[in-house]
C-alpha positions in Angstrom: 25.5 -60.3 52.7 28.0 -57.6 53.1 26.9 -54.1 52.7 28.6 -50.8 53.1 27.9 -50.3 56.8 29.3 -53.8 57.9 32.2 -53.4 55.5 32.5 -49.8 57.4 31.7 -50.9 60.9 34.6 -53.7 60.5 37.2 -51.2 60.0 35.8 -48.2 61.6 34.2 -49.3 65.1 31.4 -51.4 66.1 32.9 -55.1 65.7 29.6 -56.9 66.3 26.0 -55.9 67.0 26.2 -57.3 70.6 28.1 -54.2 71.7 26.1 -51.9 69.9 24.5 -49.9 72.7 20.5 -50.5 72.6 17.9 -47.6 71.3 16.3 -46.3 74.3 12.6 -44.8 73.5 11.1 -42.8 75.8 7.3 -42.4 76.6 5.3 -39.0 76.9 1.5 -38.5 77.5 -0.3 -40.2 75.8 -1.0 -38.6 72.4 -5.2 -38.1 72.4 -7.0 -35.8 70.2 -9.2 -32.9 71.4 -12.9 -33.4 71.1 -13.6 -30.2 68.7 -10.5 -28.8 66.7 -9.7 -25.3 67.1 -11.6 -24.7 70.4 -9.5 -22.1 72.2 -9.5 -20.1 68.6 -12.1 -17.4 68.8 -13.1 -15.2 65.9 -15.1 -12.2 66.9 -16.4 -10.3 63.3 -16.5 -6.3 63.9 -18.6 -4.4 61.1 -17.0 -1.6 59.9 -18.8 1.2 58.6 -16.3 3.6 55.9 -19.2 5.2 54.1 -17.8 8.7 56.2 -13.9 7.8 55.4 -12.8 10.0 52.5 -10.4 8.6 50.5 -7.0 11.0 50.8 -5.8 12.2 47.5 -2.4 10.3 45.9 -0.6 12.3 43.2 1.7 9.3 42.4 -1.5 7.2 42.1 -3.4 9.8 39.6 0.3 10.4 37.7 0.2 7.0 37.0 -3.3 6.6 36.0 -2.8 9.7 33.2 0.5 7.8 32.0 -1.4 4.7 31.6 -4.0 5.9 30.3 -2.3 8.0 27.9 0.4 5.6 26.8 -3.2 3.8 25.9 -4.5 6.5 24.2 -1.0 6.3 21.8 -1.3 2.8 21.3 -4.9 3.3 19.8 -3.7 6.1 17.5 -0.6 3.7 16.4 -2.5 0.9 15.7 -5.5 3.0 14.6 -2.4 4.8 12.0 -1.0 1.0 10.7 -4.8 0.4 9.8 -6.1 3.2 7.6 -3.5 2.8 4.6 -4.9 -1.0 4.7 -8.5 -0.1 4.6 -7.8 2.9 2.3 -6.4 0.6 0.3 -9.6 -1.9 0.3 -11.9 1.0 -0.5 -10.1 2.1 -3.0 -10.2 -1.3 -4.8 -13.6 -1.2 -4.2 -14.1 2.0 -6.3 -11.4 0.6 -8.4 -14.0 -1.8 -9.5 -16.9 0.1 -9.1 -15.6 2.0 -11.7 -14.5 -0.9 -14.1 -17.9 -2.2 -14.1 -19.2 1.6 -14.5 -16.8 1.7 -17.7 -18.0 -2.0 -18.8 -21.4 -0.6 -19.0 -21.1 2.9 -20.8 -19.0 1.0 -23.2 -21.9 -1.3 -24.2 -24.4 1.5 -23.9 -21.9 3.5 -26.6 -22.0 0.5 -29.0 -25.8 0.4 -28.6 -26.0 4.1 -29.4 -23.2 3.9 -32.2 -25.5 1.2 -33.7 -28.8 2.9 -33.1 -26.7 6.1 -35.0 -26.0 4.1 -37.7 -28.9 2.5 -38.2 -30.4 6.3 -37.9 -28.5 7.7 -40.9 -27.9 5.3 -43.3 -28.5 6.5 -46.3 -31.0 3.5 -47.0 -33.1 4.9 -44.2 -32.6 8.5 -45.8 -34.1 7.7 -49.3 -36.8 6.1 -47.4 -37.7 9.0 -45.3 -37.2 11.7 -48.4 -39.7 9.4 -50.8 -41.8 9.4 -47.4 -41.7 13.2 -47.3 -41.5 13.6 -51.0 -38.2 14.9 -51.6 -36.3 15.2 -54.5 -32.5 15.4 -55.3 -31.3 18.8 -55.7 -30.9 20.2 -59.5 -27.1 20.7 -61.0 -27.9 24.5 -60.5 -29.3 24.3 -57.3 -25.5 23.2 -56.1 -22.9 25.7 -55.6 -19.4 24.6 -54.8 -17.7 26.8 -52.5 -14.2 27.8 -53.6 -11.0 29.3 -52.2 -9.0 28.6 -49.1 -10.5 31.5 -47.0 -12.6 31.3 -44.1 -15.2 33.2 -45.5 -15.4 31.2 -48.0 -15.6 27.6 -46.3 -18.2 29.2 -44.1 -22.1 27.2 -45.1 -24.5 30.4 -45.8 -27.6 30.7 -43.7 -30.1 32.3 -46.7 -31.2 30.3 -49.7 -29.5 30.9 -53.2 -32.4 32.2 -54.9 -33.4 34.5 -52.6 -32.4 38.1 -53.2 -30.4 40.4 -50.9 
C-alpha cells in the first residue's frame, strides 16, 4: 500500500528501509518511585499574632467607599422616584373606589330618606294626623291672600290675624 511517506521517500531520499539508519535508545537509571511523596518538602506553620498591627489609613480606599456608597444611595432614590407615581397611582384607585362605593351607599340611603319624606307628608297621612288631633280646615275668612310684588308683602306674618296690634 503506498502512502505519502513511501511516495516521498522514493523521490526525496531513503530508497529502502534497509538503509534507514536504526533508532538507538539509550538507558538511564532505573526509574523507581520514592517511598513517601514529597519527603524533602517541609512546611513549618508560624502563628502570627496582628491583634497590635493598626491598620494605616488609605484615602483612595475610603474615597472609593463614599463613591460607592453614594452612587448607591442615588440609585435607591431613582428607583425609589420611578416607584411612587406607580403606588400613588394604586392608592389613589383605591380611594377612587372607596369613594364610589361611599357614593353607591349615600345614594341609596337618599332614596330611603326621599321615600320615608314622602311617605311622611302625604297629604293622606296629613288628614289622618289632623282628624287624630282634631283639626279642621280653615274658614274662607280665616285665609288672606297676600297681594303685590313687594317683598314686604310676600313676607308670611308671624302674629295671628285676629289678634290686635
Amino acid at each position: 500500500m503506498a502512502s505519502l511517506a513511501t511516495f516521498v521517500n522514493r523521490f526525496v531520499g531513503v530508497r529502502e528501509l534497509a538503509e534507514a539508519p536504526p533508532a538507538v535508545w539509550t538507558r538511564a537509571d532505573d526509574a523507581r518511585l520514592r517511598p513517601i511523596a514529597n519527603e524533602d518538602v517541609y512546611l513549618f506553620v508560624k502563628r502570627i499574632d496582628n491583634s497590635s498591627v493598626i491598620r494605616a489609613i488609605d484615602p483612595a480606599a475610603r474615597r472609593a467607599r463614599s463613591n460607592s456608597m453614594a452612587t448607591g444611595f442615588v440609585a435607591a432614590l431613582l428607583v425609589i422616584a420611578g416607584l411612587v407615581p406607580t403606588a400613588y397611582n394604586i392608592t389613589a384607585g383605591f380611594t377612587l373606589q372607596n369613594l364610589r362605593e361611599e357614593r353607591v351607599q349615600l345614594e341609596q340611603q337618599r332614596a330611603k330618606l326621599e321615600t320615608a319624606q314622602a311617605k311622611l307628608v302625604s297629604p293622606d297621612r296629613l288628614r289622618q294626623l289632623a282628624k287624630g288631633l282634631k283639626m279642621a280646615e280653615p274658614e274662607p275668612q280665616q285665609l288672606e291672600t297676600l297681594q303685590g310684588t313687594s317683598s314686604a308683602s310676600a313676607q308670611a306674618r308671624n302674629t295671628l290675624p285676629a289678634s290686635a296690634r
